[in-house]
C-alpha positions as CSV (number, residue, x, y, z in Angstrom):
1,X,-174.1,255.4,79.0
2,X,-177.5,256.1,80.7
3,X,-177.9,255.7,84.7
4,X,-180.0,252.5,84.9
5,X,-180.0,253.1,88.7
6,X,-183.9,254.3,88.5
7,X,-184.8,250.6,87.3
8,X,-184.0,248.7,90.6
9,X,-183.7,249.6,94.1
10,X,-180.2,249.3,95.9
11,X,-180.6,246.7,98.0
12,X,-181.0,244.2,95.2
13,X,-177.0,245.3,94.4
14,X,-176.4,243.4,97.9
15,X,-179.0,240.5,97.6
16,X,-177.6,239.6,93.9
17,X,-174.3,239.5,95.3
18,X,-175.0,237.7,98.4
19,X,-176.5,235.3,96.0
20,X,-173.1,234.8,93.9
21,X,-171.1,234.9,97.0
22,X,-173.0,231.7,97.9
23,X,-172.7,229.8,94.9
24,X,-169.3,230.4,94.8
25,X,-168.6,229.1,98.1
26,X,-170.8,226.2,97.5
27,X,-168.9,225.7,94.4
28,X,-165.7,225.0,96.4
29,X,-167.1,221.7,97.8
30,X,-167.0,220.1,94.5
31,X,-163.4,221.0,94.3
32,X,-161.9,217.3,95.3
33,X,-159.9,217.6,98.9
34,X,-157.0,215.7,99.4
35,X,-157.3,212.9,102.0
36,X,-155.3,209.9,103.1
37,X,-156.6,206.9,102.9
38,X,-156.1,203.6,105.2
39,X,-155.2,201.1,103.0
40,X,-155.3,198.0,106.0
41,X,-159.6,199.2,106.6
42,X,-160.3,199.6,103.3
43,X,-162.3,197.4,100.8
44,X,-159.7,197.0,97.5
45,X,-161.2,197.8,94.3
46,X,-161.6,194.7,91.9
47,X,-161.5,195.7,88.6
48,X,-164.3,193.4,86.4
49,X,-162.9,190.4,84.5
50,X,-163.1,190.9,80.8
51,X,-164.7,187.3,79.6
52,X,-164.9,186.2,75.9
53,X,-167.3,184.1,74.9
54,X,-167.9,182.6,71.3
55,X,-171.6,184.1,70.1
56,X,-170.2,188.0,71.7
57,X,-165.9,187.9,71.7
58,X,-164.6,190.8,73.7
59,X,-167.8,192.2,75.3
60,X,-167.6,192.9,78.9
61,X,-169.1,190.6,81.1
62,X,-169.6,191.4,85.0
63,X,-169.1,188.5,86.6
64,X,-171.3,188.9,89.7
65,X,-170.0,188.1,93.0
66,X,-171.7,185.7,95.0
67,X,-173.0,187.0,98.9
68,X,-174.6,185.1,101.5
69,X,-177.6,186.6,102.9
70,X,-178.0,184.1,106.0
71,X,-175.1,182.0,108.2
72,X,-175.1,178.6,108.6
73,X,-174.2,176.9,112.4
74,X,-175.1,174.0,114.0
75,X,-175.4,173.9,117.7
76,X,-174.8,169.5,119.4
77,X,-177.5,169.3,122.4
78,X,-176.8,166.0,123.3
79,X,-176.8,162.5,122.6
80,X,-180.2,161.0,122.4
81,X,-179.1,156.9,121.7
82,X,-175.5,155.4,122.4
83,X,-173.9,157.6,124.9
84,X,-170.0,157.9,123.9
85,X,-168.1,155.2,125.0
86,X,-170.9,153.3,125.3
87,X,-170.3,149.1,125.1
88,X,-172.3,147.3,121.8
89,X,-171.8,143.8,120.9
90,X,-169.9,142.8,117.8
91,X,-171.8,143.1,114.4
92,X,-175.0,144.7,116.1
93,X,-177.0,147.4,114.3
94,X,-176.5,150.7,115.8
95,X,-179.2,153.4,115.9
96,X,-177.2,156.6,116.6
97,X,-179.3,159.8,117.6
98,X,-178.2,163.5,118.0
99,X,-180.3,166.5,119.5
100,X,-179.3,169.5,117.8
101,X,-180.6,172.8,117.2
102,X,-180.2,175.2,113.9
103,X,-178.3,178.0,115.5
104,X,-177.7,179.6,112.7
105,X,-179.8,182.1,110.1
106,X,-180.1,179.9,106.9
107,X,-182.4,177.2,106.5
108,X,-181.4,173.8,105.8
109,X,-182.7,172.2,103.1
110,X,-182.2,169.2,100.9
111,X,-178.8,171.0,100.1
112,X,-177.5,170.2,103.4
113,X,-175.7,167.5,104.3
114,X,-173.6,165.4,107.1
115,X,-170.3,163.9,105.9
116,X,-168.1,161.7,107.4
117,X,-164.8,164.0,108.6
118,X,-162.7,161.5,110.7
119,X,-162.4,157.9,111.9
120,X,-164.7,155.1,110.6
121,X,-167.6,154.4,108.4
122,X,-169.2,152.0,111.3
123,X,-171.4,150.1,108.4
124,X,-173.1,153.3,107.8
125,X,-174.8,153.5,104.4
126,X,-172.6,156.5,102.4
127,X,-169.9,158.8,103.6
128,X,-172.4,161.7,102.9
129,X,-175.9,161.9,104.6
130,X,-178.6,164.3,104.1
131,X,-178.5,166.5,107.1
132,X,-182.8,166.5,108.5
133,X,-184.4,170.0,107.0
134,X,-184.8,172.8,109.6
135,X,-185.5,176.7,110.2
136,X,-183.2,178.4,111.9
137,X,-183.5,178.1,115.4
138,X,-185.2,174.6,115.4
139,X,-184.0,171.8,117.3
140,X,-183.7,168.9,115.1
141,X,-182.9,165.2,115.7
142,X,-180.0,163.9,113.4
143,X,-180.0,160.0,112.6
144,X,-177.4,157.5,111.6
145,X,-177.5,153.4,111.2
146,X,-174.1,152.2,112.0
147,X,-172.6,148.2,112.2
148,X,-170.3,147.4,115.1
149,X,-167.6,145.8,113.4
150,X,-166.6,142.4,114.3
151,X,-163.7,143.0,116.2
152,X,-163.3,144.3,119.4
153,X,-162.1,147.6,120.3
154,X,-162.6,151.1,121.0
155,X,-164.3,152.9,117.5
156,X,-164.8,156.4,117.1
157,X,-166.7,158.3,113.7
158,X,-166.7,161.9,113.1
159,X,-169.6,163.5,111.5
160,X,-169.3,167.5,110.0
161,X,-172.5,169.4,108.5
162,X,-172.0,170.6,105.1
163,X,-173.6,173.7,102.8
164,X,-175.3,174.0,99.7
165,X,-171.2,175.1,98.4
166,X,-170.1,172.7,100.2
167,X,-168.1,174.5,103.2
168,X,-168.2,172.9,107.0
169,X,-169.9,174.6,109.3
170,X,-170.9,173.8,112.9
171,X,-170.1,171.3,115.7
172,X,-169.5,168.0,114.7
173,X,-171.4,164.7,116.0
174,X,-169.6,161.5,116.8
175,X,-170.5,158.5,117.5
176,X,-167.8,156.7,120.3
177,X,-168.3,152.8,120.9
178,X,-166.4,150.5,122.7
179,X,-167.1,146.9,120.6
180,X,-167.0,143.3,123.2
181,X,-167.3,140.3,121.6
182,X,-170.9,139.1,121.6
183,X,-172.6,136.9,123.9
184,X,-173.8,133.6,122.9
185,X,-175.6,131.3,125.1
């Protein structure tokens, strides 16, 4: 066999290995390393659901899931009409006022809603009111009509804000009367 030495200088003997030398070690980082993994931090895996549907039987279907991109909160300022504990006569029309402020990241929109979460109805018009649209961050004022019932007593009505799916959120609002029997002259 000839000497092909004359072709190429030496050094190249040393840069064409340094070359391989480097690939192979670069090669060993796609070798996979064991390592343990923390099964309390980690996110489990959730395999898709496999959904049939007439027109397509036994396609797969990824069934996407569902993320928030704001939070919802709702901060109580204060009582702007009817104080808590505050004394109405029997039967009177009640105009029940909260200051509040959108402390959360969502808007509200007609989605929103206030519903009734403890105590009593007080003559108001539906269990379920539309809670006023607001940005977040703005203060907003949150009104009620309410009846004093005709008998006297202490009456208390617990008011929650609502999402567009329909989860709580916030501080609830109440309305706290004390009803005396009306005066007639």
């Amino acid at each position: 066999m000839p000497n092909l030495r004359w072709l190429y200088p030496p050094w190249v003997d040393l840069v064409v290995l340094t070359i391989l030398g480097g690939i192979l070690t670069g090669c060993q980082n796609l070798v996979p390393q064991r390592s343990v993994i923390d099964y309390t931090t980690s996110t489990p895996f959730i395999p898709p659901i496999l959904l049939t549907t007439p027109t397509q039987p036994n396609h797969l279907f990824f069934e996407p899931t569902p993320t928030k991109q704001c939070e919802d909160n709702l901060s109580f300022i204060g009582d702007l009409t009817v104080p808590d504990g505050s004394q109405v006569p029997a039967n009177a029309i009640i105009d029940k006022r909260w200051e509040v402020i959108n402390s959360g990241t969502c808007d509200w929109d007609a989605c929103y809603h206030l519903r009734l979460i403890a105590g009593s109805l007080l003559g108001a018009n539906a269990s379920e009111q539309p809670l006023y649209p607001a940005r977040s961050g703005a203060r907003a004022v949150l009104r009620i009509f309410f009846q004093a019932p005709s008998e006297e007593g202490r009456y208390r009505s617990a008011w929650q804000a609502f999402d567009p799916d329909d989860l709580p959120f916030g501080d609830p609002i109440f309305i706290d009367i004390e009803v005396i029997a009306s005066s007639t002259p």
